[in-house]
N, C-alpha and C positions, 0 to 999 in steps of 0.2 A: 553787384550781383548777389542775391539772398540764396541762400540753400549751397545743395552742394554741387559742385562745378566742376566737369569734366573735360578734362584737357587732352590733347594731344599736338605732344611734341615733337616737333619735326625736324630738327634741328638740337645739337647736340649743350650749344648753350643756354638753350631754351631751358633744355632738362633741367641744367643743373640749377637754373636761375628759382624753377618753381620746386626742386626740395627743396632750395638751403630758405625757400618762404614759406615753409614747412607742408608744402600741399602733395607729398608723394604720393598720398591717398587717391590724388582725383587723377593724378596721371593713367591715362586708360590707355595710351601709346606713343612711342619713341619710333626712333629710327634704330638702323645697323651701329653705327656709329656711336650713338649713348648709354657709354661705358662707365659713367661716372654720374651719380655717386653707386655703390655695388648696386642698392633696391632698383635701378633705371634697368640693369640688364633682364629682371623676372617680368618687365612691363611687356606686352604683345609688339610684334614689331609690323609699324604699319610700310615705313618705305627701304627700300635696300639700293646699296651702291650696286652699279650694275661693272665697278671695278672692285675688285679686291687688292689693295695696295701694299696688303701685307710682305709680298713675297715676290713684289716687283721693283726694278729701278724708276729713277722720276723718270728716267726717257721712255721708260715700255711704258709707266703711268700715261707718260704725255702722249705714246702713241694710240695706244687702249681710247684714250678722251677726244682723238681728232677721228678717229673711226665712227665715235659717237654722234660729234657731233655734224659732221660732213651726213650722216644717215639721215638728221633732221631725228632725231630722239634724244630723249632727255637719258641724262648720265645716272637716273635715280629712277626705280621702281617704286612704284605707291599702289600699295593693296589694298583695292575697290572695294574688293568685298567688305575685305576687315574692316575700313575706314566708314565704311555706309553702315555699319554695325554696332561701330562705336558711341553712337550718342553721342558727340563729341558739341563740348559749349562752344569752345574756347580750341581752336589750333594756331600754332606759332611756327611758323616759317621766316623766309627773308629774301633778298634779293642783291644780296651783295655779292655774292659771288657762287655760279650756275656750279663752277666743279666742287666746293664745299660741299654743300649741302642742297636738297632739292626747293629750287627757288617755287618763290610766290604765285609765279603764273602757274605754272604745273599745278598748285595745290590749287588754286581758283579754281581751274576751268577742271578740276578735277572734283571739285568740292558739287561744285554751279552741275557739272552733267550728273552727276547721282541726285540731284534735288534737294543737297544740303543746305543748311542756312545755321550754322557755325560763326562765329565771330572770328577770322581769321584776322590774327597779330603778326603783323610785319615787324619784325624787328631787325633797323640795320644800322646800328651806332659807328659811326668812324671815329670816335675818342672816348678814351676813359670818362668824360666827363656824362657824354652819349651812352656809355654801359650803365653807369648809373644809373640816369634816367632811364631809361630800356627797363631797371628793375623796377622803378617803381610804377614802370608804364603795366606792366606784367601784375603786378600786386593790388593796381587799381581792378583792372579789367577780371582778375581771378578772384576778387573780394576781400583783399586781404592787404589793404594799404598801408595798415602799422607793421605790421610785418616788415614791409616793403620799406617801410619808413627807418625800422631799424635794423636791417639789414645794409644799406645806403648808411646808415648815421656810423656805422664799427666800421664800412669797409673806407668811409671818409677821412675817419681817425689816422687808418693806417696809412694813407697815401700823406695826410699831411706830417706821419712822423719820418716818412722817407722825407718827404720836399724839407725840412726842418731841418734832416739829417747831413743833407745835400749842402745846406747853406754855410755848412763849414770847413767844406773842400775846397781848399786852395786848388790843388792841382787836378787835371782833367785827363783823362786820358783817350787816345782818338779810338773811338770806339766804331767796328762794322758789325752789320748783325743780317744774317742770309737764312730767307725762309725757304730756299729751293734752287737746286744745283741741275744741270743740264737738263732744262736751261737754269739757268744763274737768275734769281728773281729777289729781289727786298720785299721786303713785310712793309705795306702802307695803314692805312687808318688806324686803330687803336699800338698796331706796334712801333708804328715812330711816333704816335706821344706817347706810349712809354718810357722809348726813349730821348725824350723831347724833356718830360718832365724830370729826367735821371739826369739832362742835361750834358748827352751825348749824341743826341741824333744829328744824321747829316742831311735827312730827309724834314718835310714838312710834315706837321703832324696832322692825319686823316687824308692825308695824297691817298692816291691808291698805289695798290701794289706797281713794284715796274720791273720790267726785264733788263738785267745790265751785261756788262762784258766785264769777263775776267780782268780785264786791262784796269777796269774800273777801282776795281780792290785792291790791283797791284799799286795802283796809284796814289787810292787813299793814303796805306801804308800804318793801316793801323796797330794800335797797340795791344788791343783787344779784338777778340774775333770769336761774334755768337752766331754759332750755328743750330739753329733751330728749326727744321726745317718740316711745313705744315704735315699733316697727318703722319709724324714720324716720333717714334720711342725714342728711346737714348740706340735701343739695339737696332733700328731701320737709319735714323741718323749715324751712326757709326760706317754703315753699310756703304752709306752715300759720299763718305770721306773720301773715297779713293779715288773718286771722278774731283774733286779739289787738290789732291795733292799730285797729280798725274797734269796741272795746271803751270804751264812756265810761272817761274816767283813766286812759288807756293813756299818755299823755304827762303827767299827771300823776307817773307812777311816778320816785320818786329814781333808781331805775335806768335808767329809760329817758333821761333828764335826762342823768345821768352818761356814759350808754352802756355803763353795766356789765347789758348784756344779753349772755346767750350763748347759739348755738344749740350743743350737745354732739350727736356720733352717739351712738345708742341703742344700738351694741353695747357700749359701755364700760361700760354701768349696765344695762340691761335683760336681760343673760342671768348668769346667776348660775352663773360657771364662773373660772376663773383673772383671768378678764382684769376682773373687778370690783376688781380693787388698782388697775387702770391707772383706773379708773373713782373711784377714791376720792383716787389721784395727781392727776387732772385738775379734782377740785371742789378741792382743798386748794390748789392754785395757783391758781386762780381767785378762790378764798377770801382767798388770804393770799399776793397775789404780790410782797410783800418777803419773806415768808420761805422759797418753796420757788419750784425753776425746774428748767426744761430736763425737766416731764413732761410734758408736751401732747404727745402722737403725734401725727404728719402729717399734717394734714386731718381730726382729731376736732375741734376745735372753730373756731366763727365769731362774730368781737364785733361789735355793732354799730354804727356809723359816726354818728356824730350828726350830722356835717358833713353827709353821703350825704341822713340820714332828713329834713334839714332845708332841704337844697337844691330849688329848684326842676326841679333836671332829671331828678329821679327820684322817680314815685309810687309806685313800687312796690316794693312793704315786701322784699321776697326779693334787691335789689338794695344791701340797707342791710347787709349784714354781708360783712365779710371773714376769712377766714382767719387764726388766731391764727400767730405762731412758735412753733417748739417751745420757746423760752426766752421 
C-alpha cells in the first residue's frame, strides 16, 4: 500500500501492534479499551464495551454478558457515524473471542451496511509464534514491512534468551496460572504457550480457554500460582482474591503456604500484540528467579505476603500482596 494509510483499530492489540510499527500517525480510531501506549487514548473512539468492568465482580461481569447475549446483541457498540467518517483503509478486528473485544462479524456487516470497502484484518493468533506473524501480517498490509521485519527480529531475540535461559534449569516447579475466577477459567492459546515455552504449562498450547473446578487446582497442588486475570489491573485482580481464598484448600495450596502466589496485570498476557514477550519475561522470573532478573515492569506484578495473609490485622485478602521489584 503507497501513501498514507488510515487505520482503525478495533481491538486493543491491534493498537498497540501498529505504534510500536511506528504508524500512530494513521491511527484515525480505537476502541474503549485502547489504553496503551498513552498517544491511543487522544485517538477518536469508534466502538465501546457496552460493560463497564471496572467496578464490577467476574460474576456480575458474567451476568451483565448472559443479559447480552440471551438479547441477541452484541456485547460492544460501534459508532456508525464516526466509523463511516473515518476514511478508514485498513480496520483490525478478530474473532477469537465475542466477550474480548468486538468480533469480525459485527465489524463486517457493519462496515458492508454503511457502503464501506475498508480492507478488514482479522487477526487471531493462538501462539506466540502466531503473534509474530499477526505483526508482520499487520506491517505488510499498512506498508510498512521492515518495520514489521524488525520489530519481529528484537522481539525473537528476546524469547530465544528466555528459551536459552530455561535450558539450564534443573529444577521445575509445578506451575497453575488462572485468567478468571467465578467462574474458575485457564488462559488457552498464546497463554499456555507461554507457558509451554517457560516449560510449565499443564495445558496444550493454543487449546482454548476452559472452565475448571476448584477441585482442579486443589489437585494440581501447585508450587506456584499466577493469577492474572483477563481485563484486570493488579488493583481489580486483588479484588477478585477473595472469591479464591473463600475456596476449600485455598491454604492448603504449597503456593499459598510458600507465598509464591502472584497477582500479574492482564495486559502482559491477555492481548496478543508485542508486549506478550514482556508477558513471557514476567512468568520466566517468577518461574525461575535464580536464573532471570531485572524483567518485572513497574507495578505488573504483586506477591503475596504470608505474614499479611496470616496476621490478625488484616482480613482482607486484597491487602495481602505487595508489589514486586523490578529485580
Amino acid at each position: 500500500m503507497n501513501g498514507t494509510v488510515n487505520i482503525c483499530s478495533l481491538l486493543p492489540s491491534g493498537t498497540e501492534i501498529v505504534f510500536a510499527l511506528g504508524l500512530e500517525d494513521s491511527v484515525v480510531g480505537v476502541t474503549d479499551l485502547c489504553d496503551y501506549p498513552e498517544g491511543a487514548t487522544t485517538k477518536p473512539i469508534v466502538s465501546r464495551s457496552r460493560i463497564n468492568v471496572e467496578n464490577l465482580s467476574s460474576a456480575e461481569v458474567e451476568i451483565e454478558m448472559k443479559k447480552i447475549l440471551e438479547s441477541g446483541e452484541s456485547p460492544y457498540l460501534v459508532d456508525e457515524e464516526l466509523l463511516a467518517n473515518l476514511n478508514s483503509d485498513i480496520v483490525l478486528t478478530q474473532d477469537l473471542c465475542y466477550f474480548c473485544e468486538v468480533d469480525s462479524r459485527t465489524v463486517g456487516n457493519t462496515v458492508a451496511n454503511l457502503g464501506l470497502c475498508p480492507e478488514v484484518l482479522v487477526l487471531n493468533p493462538r501462539t506466540v509464534e502466531e503473534i509474530l506473524i499477526t505483526i508482520e501480517r499487520v506491517g505488510i498490509s499498512c506498508g510498512v514491512p521492515m518495520a514489521a521485519e524488525t520489530l519481529v527480529g528484537d522481539l525473537r531475540d528476546r524469547i530465544e534468551s528466555i528459551v536459552h535461559g530455561i535450558k539450564e534449569v534443573r529444577d521445575r516447579p509445578k506451575v497453575f496460572s488462572i485468567e478468571g475466577v467465578d467462574p474458575l477459567v485457564i488462559g488457552g492459546h498464546w497463554i499456555s504457550d507461554v507457558l509451554n515455552i517457560v516449560g510449565v504449562s499443564a495445558y496444550q498450547s493454543g487449546c482454548d480457554a476452559q472452565r475448571i473446578n476448584w477441585d482442579d487446582v486443589v489437585a494440581y497442588a501447585p508450587d506456584k500460582l499466577f493469577i492474572d486475570l483477563c481485563s484486570s489491573n493488579i488493583k481489580r485482580n486483588s479484588r477478585e482474591v477473595s472469591w479464591l481464598v473463600e475456596q476449600k484448600g485455598w491454604y492448603d495450596l504449597p503456593a499459598v503456604q510458600t507465598g509464591e502466589v502472584y497477582l500479574i496485570d492482564h495486559v502482559y498476557l491477555s492481548r496478543p500484540g508485542p508486549r506478550i514477550v514482556n508477558g513471557l519475561e514476567i512468568i520466566a522470573q517468577l518461574t525461575y528467579p535464580d536464573h532471570f532478573h531485572n524483567l518485572l515492569p513497574a507495578g505488573a506484578v504483586a506477591k503475596l505476603d504470608t505474614s499479611i495473609m496470616n496476621s490478625t490485622l488484616s482480613k482482607n485478602s486484597s491487602d495481602w500482596f505487595i508489589l514486586c521489584e523490578s529485580d
